[in-house]
SERO-4910 file (N, C-alpha, C, O; in steps of 0.05 Angstrom, whole numbers):
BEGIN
 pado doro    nc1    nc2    nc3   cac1   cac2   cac3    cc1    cc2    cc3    oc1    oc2    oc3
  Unk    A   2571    525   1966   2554    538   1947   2531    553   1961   2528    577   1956
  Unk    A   2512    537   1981   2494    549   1992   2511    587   2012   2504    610   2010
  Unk    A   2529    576   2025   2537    601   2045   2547    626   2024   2543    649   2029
  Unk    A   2562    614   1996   2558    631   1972   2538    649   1977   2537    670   1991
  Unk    A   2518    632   1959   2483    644   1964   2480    661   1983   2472    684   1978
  Unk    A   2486    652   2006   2475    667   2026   2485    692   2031   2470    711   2037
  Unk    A   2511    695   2028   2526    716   2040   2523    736   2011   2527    760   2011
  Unk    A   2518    725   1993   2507    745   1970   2489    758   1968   2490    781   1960
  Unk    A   2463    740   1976   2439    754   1987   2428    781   2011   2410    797   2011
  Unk    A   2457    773   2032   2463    787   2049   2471    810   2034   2456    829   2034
  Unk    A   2501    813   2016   2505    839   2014   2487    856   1995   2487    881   1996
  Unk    A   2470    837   1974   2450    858   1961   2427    870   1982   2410    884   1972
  Unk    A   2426    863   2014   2401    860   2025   2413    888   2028   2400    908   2021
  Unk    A   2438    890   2037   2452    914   2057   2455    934   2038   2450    956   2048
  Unk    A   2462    934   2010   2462    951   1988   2432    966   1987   2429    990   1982
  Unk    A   2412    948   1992   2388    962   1980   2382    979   2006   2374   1002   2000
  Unk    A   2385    975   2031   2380    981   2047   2390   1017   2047   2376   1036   2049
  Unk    A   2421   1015   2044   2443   1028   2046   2428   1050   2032   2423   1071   2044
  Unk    A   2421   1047   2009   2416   1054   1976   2386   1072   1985   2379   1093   1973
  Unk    A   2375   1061   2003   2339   1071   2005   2341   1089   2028   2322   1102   2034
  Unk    A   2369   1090   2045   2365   1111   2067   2375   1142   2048   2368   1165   2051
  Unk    A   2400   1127   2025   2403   1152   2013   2384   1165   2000   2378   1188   2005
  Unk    A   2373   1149   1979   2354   1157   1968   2325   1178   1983   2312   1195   1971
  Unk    A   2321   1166   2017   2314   1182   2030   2315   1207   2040   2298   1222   2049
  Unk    A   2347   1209   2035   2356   1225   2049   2359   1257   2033   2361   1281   2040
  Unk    A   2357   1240   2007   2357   1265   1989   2332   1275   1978   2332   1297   1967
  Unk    A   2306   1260   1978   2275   1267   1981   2271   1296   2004   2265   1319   2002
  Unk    A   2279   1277   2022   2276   1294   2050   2290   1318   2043   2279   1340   2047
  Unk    A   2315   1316   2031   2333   1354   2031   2312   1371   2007   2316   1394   2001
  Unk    A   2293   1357   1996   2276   1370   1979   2254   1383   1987   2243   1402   1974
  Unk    A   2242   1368   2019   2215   1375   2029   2217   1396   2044   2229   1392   2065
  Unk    A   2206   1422   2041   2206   1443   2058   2193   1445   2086   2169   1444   2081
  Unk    A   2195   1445   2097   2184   1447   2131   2165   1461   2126   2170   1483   2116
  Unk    A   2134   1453   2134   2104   1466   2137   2118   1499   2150   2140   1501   2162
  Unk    A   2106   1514   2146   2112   1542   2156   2094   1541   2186   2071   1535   2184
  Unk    A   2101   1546   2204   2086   1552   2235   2061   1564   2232   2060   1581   2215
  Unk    A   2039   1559   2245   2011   1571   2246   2021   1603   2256   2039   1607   2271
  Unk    A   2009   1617   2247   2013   1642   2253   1984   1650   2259   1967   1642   2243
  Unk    A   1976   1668   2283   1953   1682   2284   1953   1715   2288   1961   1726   2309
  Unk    A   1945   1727   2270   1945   1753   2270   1914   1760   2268   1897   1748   2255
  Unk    A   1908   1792   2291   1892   1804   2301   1898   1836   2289   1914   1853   2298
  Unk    A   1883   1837   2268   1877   1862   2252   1857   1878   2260   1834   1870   2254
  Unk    A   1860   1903   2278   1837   1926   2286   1834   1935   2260   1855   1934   2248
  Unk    A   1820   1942   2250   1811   1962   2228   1788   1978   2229   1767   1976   2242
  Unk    A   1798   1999   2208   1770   2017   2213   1743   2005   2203   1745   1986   2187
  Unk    A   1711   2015   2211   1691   1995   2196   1690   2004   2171   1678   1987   2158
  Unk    A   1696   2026   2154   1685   2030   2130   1707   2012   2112   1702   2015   2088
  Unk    A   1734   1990   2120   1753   1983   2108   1731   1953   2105   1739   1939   2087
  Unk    A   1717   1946   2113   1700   1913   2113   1707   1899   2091   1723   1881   2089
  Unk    A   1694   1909   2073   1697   1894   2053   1724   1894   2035   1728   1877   2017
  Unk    A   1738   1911   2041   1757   1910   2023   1773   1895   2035   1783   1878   2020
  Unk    A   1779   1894   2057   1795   1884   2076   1789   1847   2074   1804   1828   2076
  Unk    A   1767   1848   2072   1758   1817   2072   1764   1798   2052   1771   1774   2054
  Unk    A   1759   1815   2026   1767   1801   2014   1803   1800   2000   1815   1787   1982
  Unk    A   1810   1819   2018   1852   1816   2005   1852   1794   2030   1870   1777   2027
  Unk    A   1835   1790   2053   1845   1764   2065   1842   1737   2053   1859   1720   2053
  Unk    A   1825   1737   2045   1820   1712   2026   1839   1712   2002   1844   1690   1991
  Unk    A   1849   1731   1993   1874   1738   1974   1897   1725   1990   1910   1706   1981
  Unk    A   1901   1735   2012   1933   1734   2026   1931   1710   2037   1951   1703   2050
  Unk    A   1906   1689   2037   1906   1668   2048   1922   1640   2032   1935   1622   2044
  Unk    A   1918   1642   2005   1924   1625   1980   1958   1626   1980   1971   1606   1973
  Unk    A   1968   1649   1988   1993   1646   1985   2008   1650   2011   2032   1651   2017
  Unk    A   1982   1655   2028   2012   1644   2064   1981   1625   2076   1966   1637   2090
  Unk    A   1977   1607   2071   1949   1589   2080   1956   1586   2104   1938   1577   2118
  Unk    A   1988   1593   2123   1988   1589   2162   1976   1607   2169   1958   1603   2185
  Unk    A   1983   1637   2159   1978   1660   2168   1940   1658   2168   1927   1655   2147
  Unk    A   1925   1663   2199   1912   1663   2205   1901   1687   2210   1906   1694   2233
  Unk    A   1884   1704   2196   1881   1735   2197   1848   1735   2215   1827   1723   2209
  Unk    A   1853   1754   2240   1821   1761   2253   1821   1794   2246   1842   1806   2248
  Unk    A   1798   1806   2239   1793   1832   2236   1774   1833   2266   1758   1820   2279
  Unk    A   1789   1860   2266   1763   1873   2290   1752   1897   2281   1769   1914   2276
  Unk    A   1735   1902   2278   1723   1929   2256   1708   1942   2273   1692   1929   2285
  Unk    A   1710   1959   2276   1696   1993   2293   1709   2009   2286   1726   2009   2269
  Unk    A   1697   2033   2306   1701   2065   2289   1729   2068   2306   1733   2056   2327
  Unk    A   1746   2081   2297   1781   2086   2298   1777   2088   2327   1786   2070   2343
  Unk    A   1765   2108   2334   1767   2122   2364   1767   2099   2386   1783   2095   2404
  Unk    A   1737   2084   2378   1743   2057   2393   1760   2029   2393   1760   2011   2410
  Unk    A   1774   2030   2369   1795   2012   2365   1824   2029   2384   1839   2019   2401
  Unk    A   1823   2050   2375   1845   2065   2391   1845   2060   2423   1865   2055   2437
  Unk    A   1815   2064   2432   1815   2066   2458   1829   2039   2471   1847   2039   2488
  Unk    A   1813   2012   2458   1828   1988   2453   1857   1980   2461   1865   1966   2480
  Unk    A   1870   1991   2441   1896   1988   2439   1903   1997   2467   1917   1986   2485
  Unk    A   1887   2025   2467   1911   2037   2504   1911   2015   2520   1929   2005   2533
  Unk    A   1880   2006   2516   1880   1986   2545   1886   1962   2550   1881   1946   2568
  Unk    A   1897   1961   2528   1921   1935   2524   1908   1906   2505   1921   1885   2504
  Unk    A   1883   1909   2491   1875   1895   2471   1895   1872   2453   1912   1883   2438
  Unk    A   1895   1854   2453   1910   1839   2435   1910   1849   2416   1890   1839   2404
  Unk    A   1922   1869   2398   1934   1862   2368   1960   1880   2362   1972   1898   2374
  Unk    A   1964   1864   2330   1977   1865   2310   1982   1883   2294   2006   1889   2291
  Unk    A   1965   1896   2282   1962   1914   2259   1943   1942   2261   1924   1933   2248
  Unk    A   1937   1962   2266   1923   1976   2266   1924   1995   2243   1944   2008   2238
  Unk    A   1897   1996   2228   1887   2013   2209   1865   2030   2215   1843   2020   2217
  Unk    A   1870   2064   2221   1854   2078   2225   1852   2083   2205   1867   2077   2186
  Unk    A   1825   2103   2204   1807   2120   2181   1819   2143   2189   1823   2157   2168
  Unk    A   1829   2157   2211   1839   2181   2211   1871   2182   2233   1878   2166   2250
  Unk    A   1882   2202   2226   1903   2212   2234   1908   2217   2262   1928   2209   2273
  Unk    A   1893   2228   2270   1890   2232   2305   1889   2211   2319   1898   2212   2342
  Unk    A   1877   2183   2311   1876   2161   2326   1900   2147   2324   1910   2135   2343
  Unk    A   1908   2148   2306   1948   2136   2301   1966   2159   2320   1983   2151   2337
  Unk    A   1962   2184   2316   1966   2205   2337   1975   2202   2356   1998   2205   2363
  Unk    A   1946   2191   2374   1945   2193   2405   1961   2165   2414   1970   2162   2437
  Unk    A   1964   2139   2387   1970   2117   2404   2010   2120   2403   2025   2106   2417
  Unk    A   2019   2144   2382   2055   2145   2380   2054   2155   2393   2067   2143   2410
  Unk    A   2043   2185   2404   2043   2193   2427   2049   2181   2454   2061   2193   2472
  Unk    A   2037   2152   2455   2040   2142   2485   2059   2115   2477   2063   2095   2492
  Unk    A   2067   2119   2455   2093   2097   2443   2088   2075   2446   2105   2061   2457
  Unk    A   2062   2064   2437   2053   2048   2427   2053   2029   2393   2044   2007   2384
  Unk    A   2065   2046   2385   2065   2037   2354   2101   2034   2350   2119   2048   2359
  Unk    A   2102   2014   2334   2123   2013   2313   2132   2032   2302   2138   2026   2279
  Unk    A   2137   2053   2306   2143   2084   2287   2156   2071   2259   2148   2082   2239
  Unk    A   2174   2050   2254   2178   2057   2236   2166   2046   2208   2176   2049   2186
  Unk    A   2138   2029   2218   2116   2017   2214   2099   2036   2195   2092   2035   2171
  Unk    A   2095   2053   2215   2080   2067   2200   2073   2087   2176   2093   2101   2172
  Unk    A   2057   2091   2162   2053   2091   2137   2019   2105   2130   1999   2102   2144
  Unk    A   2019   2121   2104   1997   2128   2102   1984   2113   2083   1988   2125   2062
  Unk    A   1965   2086   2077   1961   2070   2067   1940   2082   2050   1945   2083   2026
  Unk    A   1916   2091   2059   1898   2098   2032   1885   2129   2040   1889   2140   2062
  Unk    A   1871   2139   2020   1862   2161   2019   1822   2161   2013   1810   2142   2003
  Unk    A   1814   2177   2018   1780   2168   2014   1773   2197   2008   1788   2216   2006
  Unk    A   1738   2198   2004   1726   2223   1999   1707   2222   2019   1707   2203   2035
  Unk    A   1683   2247   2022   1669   2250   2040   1639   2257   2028   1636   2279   2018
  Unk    A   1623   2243   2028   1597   2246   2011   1571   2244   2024   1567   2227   2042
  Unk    A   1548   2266   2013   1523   2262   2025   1504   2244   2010   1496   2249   1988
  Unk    A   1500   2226   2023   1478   2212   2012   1452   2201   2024   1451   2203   2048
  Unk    A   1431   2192   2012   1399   2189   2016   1390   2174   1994   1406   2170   1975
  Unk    A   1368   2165   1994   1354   2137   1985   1352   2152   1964   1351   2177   1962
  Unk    A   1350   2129   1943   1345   2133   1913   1329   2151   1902   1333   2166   1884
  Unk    A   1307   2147   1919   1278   2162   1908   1272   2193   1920   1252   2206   1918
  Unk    A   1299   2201   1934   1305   2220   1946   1298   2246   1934   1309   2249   1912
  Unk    A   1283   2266   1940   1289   2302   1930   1309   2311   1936   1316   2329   1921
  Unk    A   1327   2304   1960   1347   2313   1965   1374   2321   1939   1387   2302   1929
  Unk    A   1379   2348   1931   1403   2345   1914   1423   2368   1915   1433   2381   1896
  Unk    A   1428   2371   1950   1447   2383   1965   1451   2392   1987   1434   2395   2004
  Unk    A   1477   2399   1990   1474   2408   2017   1457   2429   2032   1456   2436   2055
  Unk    A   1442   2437   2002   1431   2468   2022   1399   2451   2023   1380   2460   2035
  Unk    A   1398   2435   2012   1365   2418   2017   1366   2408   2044   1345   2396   2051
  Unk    A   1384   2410   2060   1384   2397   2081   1375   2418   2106   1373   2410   2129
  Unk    A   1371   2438   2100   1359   2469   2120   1335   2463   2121   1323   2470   2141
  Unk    A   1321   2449   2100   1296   2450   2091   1271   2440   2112   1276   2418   2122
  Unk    A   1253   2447   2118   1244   2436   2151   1228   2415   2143   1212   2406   2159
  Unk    A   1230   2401   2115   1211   2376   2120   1242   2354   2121   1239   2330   2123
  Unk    A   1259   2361   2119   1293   2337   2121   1282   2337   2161   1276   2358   2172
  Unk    A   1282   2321   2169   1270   2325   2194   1296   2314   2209   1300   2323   2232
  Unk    A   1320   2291   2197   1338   2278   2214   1364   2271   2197   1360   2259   2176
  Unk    A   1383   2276   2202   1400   2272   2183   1430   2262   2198   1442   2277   2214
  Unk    A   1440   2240   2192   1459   2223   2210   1492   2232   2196   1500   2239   2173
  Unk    A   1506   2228   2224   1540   2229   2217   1546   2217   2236   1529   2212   2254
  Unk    A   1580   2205   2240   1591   2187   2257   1592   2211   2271   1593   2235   2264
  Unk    A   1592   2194   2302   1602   2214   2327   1629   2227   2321   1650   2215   2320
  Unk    A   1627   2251   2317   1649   2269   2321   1674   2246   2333   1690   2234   2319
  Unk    A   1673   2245   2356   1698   2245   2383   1701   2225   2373   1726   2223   2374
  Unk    A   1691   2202   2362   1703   2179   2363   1703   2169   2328   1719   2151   2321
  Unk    A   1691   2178   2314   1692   2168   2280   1702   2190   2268   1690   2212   2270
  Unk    A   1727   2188   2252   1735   2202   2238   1716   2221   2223   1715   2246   2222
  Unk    A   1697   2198   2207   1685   2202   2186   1661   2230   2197   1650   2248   2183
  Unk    A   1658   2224   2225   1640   2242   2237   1651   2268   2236   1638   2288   2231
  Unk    A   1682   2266   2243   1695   2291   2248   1695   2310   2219   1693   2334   2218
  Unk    A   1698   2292   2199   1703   2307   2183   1676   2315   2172   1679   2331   2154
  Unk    A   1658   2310   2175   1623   2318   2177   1626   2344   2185   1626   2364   2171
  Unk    A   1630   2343   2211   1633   2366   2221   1642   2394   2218   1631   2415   2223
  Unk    A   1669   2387   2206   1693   2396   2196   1676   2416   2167   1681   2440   2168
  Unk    A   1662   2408   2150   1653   2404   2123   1627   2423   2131   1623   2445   2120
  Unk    A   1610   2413   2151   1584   2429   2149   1593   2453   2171   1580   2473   2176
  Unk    A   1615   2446   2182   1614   2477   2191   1629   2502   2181   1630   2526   2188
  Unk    A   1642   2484   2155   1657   2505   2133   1634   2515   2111   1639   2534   2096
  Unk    A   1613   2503   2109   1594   2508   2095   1572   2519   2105   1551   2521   2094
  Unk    A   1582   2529   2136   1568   2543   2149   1531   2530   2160   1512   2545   2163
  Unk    A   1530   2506   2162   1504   2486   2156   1507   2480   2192   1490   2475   2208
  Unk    A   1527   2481   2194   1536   2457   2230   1508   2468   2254   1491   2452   2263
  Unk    A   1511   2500   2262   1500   2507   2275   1462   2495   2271   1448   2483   2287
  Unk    A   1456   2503   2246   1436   2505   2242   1428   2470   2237   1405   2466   2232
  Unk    A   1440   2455   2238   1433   2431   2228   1438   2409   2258   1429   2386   2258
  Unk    A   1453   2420   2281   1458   2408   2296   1429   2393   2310   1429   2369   2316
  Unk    A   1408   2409   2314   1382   2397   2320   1373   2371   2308   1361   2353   2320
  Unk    A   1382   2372   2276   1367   2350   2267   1393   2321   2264   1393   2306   2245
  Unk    A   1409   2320   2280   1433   2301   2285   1422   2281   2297   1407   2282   2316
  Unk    A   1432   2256   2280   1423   2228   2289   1458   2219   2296   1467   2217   2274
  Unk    A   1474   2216   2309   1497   2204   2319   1504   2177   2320   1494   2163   2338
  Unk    A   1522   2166   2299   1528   2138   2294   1549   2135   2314   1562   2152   2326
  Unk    A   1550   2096   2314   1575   2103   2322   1596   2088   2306   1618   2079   2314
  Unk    A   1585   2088   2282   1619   2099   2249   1589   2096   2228   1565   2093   2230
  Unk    A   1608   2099   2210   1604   2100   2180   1575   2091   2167   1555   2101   2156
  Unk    A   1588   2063   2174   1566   2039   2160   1542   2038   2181   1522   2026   2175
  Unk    A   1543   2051   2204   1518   2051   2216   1503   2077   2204   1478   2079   2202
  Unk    A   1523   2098   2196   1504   2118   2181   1487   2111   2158   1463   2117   2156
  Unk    A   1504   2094   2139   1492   2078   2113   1475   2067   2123   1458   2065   2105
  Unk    A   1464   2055   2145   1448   2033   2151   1430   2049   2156   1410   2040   2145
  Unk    A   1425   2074   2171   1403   2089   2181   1395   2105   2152   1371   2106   2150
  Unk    A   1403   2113   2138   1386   2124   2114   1380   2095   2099   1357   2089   2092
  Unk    A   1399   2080   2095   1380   2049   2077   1353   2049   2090   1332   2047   2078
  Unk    A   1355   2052   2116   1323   2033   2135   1305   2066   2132   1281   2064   2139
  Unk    A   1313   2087   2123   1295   2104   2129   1297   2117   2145   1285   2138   2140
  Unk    A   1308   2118   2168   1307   2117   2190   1319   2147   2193   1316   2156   2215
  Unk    A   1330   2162   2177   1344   2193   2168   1330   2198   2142   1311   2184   2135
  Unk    A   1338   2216   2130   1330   2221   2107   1357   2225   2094   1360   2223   2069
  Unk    A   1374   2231   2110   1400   2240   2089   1430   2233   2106   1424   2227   2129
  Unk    A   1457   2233   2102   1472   2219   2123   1497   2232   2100   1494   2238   2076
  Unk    A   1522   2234   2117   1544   2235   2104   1566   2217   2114   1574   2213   2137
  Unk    A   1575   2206   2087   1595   2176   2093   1611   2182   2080   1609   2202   2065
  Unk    A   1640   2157   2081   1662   2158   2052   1651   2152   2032   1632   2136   2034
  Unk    A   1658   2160   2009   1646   2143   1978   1650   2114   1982   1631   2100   1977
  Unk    A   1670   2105   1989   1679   2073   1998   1657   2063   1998   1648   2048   1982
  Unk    A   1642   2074   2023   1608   2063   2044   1591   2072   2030   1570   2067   2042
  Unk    A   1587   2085   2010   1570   2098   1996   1560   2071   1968   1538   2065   1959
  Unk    A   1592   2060   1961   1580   2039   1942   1576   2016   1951   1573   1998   1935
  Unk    A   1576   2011   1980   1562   1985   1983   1536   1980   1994   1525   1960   2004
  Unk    A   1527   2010   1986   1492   2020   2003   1478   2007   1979   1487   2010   1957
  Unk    A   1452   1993   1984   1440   1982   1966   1409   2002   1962   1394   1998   1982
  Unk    A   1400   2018   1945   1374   2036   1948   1387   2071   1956   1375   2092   1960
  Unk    A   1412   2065   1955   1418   2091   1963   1436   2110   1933   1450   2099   1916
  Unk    A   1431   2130   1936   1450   2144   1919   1473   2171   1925   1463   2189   1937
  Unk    A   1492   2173   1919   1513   2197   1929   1497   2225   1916   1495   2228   1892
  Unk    A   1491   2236   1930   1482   2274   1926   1500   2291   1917   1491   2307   1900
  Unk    A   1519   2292   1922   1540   2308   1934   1554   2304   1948   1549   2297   1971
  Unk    A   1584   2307   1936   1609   2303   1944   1622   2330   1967   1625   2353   1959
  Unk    A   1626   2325   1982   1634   2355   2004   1654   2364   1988   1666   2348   1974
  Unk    A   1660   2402   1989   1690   2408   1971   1706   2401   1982   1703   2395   2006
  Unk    A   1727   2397   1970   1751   2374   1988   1773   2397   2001   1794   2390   2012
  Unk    A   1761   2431   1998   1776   2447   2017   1758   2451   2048   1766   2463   2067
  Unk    A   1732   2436   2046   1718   2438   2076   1727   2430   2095   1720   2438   2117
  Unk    A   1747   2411   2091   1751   2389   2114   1786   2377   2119   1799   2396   2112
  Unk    A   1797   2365   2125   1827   2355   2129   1833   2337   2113   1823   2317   2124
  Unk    A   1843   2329   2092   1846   2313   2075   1850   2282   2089   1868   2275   2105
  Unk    A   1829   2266   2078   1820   2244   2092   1835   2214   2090   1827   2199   2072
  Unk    A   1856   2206   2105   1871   2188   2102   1871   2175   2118   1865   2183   2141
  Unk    A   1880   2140   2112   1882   2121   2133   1913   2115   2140   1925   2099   2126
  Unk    A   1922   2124   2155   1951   2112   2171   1949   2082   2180   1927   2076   2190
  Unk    A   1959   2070   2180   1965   2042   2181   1996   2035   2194   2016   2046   2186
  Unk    A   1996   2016   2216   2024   2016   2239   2020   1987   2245   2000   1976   2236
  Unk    A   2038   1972   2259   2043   1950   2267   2028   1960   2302   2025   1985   2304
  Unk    A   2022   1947   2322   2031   1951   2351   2055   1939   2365   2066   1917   2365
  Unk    A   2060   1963   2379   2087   1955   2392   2089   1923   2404   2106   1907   2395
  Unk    A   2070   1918   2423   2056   1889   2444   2058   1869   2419   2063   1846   2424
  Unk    A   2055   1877   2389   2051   1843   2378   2072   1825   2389   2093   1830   2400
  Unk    A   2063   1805   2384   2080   1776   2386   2089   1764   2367   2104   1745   2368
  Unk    A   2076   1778   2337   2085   1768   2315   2087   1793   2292   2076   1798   2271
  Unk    A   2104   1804   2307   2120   1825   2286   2127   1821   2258   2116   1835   2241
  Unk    A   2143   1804   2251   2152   1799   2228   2127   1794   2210   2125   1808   2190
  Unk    A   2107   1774   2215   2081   1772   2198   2060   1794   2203   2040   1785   2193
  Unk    A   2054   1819   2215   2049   1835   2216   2060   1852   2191   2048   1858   2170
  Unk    A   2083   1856   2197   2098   1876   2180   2094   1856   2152   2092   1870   2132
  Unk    A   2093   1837   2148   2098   1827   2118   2068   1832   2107   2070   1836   2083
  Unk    A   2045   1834   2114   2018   1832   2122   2018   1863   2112   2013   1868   2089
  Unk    A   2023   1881   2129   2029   1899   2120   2034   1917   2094   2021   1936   2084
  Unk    A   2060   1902   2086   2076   1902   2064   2062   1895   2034   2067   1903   2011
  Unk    A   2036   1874   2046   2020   1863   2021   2004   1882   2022   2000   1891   1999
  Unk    A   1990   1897   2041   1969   1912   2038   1971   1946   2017   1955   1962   2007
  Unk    A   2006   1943   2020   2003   1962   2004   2020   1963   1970   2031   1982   1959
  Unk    A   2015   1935   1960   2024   1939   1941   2011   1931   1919   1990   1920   1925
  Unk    A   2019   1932   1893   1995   1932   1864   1967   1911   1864   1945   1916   1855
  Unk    A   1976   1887   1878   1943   1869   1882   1928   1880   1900   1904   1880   1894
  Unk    A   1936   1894   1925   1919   1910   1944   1910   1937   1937   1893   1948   1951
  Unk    A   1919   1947   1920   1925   1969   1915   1893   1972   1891   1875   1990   1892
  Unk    A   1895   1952   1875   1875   1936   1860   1851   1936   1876   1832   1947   1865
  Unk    A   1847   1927   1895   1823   1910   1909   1812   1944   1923   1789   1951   1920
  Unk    A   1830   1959   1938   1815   1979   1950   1804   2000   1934   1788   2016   1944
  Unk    A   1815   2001   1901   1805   2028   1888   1780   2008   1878   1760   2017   1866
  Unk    A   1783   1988   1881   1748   1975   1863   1725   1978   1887   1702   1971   1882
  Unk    A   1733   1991   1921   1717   1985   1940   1713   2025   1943   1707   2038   1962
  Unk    A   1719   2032   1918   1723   2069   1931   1742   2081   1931   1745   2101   1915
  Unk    A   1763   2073   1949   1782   2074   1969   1811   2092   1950   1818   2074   1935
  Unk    A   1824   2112   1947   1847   2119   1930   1874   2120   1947   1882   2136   1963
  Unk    A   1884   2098   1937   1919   2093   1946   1937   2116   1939   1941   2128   1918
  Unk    A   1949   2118   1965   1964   2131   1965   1998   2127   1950   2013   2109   1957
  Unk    A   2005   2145   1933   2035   2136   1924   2058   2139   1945   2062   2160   1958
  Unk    A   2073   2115   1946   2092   2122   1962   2127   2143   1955   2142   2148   1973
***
């Protein structure tokens, strides 16, 4: 009777046993494998800051591995970057020529690339400003008036582009304060420090004390777009390009027209 017992006890021991690796085994075919830490290195242009910052905090909730760094400066010096072999991933210029020079030396993903957003070009000065145009700006008490460096900020170039179709360039070149991008122009008319500055509308609404004057005609200048590419060197292509892929569709698309910014249709 007892070895009964026993050997009964035995086979329910081996049943439960048997019973709890299956039961394991089919838990486990349910659990998905953590996704790999991923780190991605985003150059971008500086007037993209804020918009950019916050679709990361967007794109974080629904890939929480994907690890996103922004590097923010003016195109020309992100470009220069890239030649000289800079770690990254993704590059978003403010202008065309800097995506240009880097397919040119077949650096980019060609088939990456893409024209992601569109912007405007505007003069602006502090609230309490007289300024209310471009031709106030001849005027000999405007004593300093800022734009991104030509050669290296889009946003400069197209300054350029604009006051020398409005015939202003020659005569205004004396009173040039030279950024080096955008948001350093915003920063020098906030502090005073100019009296008047021309930026994207983008950088225009995150100036606090400042107000837009005047919009440049949009036949002055090269129609102002950001190209957006993978780099050839990434190490993480595939989350680049998916990264990518988010940046240009209806939630992103959302976040950059509330920062200025007008998307382009594909």
């Amino acid at each position: 009777m007892k070895r009964l017992l026993a050997f009964t006890i035995l086979i329910a021991f081996i049943l439960s046993v048997i019973t709890g690796c299956t039961d394991a085994k089919e838990q486990g075919a349910h659990i998905q494998p953590e996704a790999e830490p991923v780190d991605l290195t985003i150059s971008a242009a500086a007037s993209l800051k804020d918009a950019a910052e916050e679709l990361k905090e967007l794109y974080a909730k629904e890939h929480p591995h994907v690890n996103i760094t922004y590097n923010f400066a003016a195109s020309g010096t992100l470009q220069k970057q890239i030649e000289e072999g800079a770690p990254v991933d993704l590059f978003i210029s403010a202008g065309k020529k800097q995506m240009d020079a880097l397919e040119e030396k077949d650096l980019l993903v060609k088939e990456s690339r893409m024209d992601l957003l569109g912007n405007s070009l505007v003069l602006i000065a502090q609230k309490d400003s007289n300024i209310s145009g471009f031709e106030d700006l001849s005027k000999p008490e405007i004593e300093r008036i800022s734009i991104g460096t030509p050669e290296s900020v889009p946003a400069g170039q197209y300054a350029k582009d604009a006051l020398t179709s409005m015939e202003l360039w020659d005569e205004l070149q004396p009173k040039l304060v030279l950024a080096k991008d955008a948001r350093q122009v915003l920063t020098y008319v906030k502090t005073g420090n100019v009296a008047a500055g021309l930026v994207y509308k983008s950088d225009a609404l995150t100036g606090q004390n400042i107000k837009v004057v005047a919009a440049a005609p949009a036949d002055s200048h090269k129609p102002i777009v950001y190209p957006m590419a993978v780099i050839k060197g990434t190490q993480q292509r595939e989350a680049a390009e998916e990264f990518a892929a988010y940046l240009s569709d209806e939630e992103a698309a959302g976040v950059f027209a509330k920062h200025g910014f007008a998307t382009i249709k594909k």
